[in-house]
Structure formats: structure tokens, C-alpha cells
C-alpha positions in Angstrom: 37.3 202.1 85.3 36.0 202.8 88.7 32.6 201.1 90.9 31.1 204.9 89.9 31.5 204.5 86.1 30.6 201.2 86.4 27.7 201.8 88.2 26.7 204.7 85.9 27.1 202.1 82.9 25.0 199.8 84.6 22.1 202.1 85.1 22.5 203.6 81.9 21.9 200.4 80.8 19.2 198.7 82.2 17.0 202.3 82.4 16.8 201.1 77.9 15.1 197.9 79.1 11.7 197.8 79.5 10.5 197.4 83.3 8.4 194.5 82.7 11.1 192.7 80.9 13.2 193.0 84.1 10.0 192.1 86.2 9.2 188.9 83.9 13.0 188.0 84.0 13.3 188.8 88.1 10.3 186.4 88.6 11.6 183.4 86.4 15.2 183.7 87.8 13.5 183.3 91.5 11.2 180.3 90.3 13.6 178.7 88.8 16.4 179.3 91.7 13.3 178.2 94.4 12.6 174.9 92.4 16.2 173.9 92.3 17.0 174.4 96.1 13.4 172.4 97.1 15.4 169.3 94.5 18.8 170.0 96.3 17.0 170.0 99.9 15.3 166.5 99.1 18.0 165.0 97.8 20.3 165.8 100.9 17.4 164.2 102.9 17.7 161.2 100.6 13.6 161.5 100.7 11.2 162.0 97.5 10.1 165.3 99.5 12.2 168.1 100.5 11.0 168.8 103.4 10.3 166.1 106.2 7.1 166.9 108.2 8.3 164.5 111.5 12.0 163.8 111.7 11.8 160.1 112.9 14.8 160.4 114.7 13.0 162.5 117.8 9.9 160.5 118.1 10.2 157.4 120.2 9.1 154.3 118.3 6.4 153.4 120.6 3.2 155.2 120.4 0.0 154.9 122.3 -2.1 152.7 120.4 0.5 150.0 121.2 0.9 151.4 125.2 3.5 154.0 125.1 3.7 156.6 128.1 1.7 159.4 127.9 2.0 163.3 130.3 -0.5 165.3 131.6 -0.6 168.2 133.6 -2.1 168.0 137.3 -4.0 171.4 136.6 -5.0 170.6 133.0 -7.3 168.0 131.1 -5.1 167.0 128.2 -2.6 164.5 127.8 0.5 164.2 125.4 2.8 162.3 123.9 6.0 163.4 125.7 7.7 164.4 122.6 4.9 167.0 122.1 5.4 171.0 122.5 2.2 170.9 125.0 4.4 168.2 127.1 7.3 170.7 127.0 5.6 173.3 128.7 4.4 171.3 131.6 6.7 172.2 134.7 7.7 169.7 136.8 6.0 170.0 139.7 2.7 169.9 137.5 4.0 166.6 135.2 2.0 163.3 135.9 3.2 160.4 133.5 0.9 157.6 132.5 2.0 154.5 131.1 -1.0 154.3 128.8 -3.5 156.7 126.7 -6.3 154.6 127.7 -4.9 155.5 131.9 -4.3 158.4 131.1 -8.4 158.3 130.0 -9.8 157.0 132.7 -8.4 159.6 134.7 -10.4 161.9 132.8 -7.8 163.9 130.7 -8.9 163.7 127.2 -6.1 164.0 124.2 -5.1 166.9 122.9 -5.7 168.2 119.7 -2.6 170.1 118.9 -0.4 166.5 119.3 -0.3 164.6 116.5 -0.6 160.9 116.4 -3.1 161.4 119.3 
């Protein structure tokens, strides 16, 4: 038997199915497959979720409440944590570093909204 009678079987066969039988049975096989890989996923993490929203790993245990650092831009108003995209895009000839939020504030830059835990 060749891949052309095979595939000639094959279509033969599934043109005597009803197309929203397929559909139905296309749409539980990808639910089902979706639901298993989001349980495999958070139990690689070793989480209850599968998906982490901050991998704890890349953000420095100090934050600014307590009096970690903080970056601002000399030609901007907002300041980040320097972990932050915002902070990544600053060049260095523009980076000024505060060792507090509250400095960092009374210099007039305000926090910005896109950083979490601002």
C-alpha cells in the first residue's frame, strides 16, 4: 500500500463523517491537550500555577519601601526599580541612581506606572 492509497482511504473516509462531528471532536482534543500541558507546566515549576507572573530569581530582594536603589533618567521624570524594562532603556550617559524612592522623590521624579511594586 502506498502514502497515495493511503491518503485516498483516508479522505474517503472521513468525507462519511459529518463535519461537525470532526469540529466537536477537533475542539475537545485541543481543550483537553491545552488543560494537560497548563498541569504539566505547573508542576515543572513545582507552583499551584502554571505560569509564574515574577520569576523571583531576577528581582533583588530589597525593594523600595525598605530603601532599595532606585534609576532615573536625567531627561525624564520617572524613576524605576532597576530590574524594570523602563530602567533598561535608559543609556548610560542619561542613568542617575538613587539609593532611595523617597530621594529619588524629592528630586522631583515621580514613579512610574509601568514598574511594578512601585
Amino acid at each position: 500500500m502506498t502514502i497515495a492509497d493511503i491518503r485516498a482511504a483516508s479522505k474517503n473516509l472521513i468525507s462519511k463523517v459529518p463535519k461537525d462531528i470532526i469540529l466537536v471532536a477537533v475542539l475537545l482534543f485541543v481543550s483537553a491537550a491545552s488543560f494537560g500541558f497548563g498541569i504539566l507546566v505547573g508542576q515543572d515549576t513545582g507552583s499551584g500555577t502554571p505560569f509564574s507572573v515574577c520569576d523571583s530569581t531576577a528581582v533583588p530582594e530589597v525593594h523600595p519601601e525598605t530603601g532599595g536603589e532606585v534609576v532615573a533618567s536625567k531627561t525624564g521624570s520617572k524613576y524605576f526599580l532597576p530590574w524594570c524594562a523602563g530602567a533598561k532603556n535608559i543609556s548610560e550617559a542619561n542613568l542617575i541612581t538613587f539609593s532611595s524612592a523617597e530621594e529619588a522623590q524629592t528630586k522631583g521624579y515621580t514613579p512610574a506606572a509601568n514598574c511594578k511594586g512601585l
